[in-house]
N, C-alpha and C positions, 0 to 999 in steps of 0.2 A: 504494500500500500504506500502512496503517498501524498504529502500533504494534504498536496491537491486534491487528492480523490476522498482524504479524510473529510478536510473542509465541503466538500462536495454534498456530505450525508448529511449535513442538517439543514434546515431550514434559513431561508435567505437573509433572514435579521441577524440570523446566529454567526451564517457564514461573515456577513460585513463585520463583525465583532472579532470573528476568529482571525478575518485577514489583515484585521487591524492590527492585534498582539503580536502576527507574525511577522509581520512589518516592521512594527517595532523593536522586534529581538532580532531580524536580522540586521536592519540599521545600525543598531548600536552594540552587536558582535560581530565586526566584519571578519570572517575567519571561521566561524563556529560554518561545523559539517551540524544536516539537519536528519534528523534518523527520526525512528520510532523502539520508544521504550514505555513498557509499560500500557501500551494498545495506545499512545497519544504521544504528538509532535515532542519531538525531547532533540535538543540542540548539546554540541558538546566544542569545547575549546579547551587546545591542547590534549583532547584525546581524555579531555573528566566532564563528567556532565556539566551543565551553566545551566539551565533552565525546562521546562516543559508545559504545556498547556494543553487545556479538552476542553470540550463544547459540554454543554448538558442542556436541560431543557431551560432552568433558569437562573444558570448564570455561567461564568467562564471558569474555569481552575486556572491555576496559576502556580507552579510548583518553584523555586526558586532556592530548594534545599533548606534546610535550616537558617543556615547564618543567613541569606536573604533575605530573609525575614526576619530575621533576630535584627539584623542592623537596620531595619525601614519600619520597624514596629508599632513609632507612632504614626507612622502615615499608611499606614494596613492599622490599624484598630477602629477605623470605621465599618470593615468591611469583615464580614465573615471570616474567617482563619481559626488553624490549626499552627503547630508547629512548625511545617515547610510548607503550607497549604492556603492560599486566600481564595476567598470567592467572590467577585464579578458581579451585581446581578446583570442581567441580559436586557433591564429596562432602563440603565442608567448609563451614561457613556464610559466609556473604559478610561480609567487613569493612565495615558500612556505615556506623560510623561514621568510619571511614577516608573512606568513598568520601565522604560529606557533606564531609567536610576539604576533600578534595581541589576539591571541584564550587565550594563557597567563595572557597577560594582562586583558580580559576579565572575565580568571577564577578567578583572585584576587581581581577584581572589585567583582564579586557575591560574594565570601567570604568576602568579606570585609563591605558588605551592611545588611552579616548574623550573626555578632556580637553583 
């Protein structure tokens, strides 16, 4: 499967959401190879995962590992989350300058671990 044909299976509100994230993570990972882990888009830089995301009916996942969210914590504490996990809902525009933050700090955390 890919992306493409992932983003293909939902619904066309869902999909402009998804293409948004994805846009967003690859913007601001240039480098990151983009696979599937997990049954949903998973991006990886330097060869360690940096991020992933899945559609649902209402809202976006946003997986970002722990410390991605441990270091953006207060700006995810409006939105649903777990420990590596926020949740989107799908009727409100996506934070995507947040998620660029995030994906960022993510790529300098795997550089940083490849030194």
């Amino acid at each position: 499967m890919t992306v493409d044909s992932y983003i293909s299976t939902f619904p066309e509100n869902i999909q402009i959401l998804l293409k948004q994230i994805r846009m967003a993570i690859v913007e601001n990972a240039p480098g990151a190879t983009e696979d599937f882990a997990y049954g949903m888009p998973a991006y990886r830089y330097n060869a360690k995962p940096l991020v992933y995301f899945a559609g649902f009916k209402n809202h976006i996942g946003f997986y970002a590992t722990p410390t991605g969210h441990a270091e953006f914590a207060k700006e995810l504490s409006k939105y649903k989350h777990g420990k590596g996990s926020v949740q989107f809902p799908v009727d409100k525009p996506l934070p995507l300058e947040l998620i660029g933050k995030i994906v960022k700090f993510r790529v300098e955390e795997n550089f940083q671990r490849n030194l």
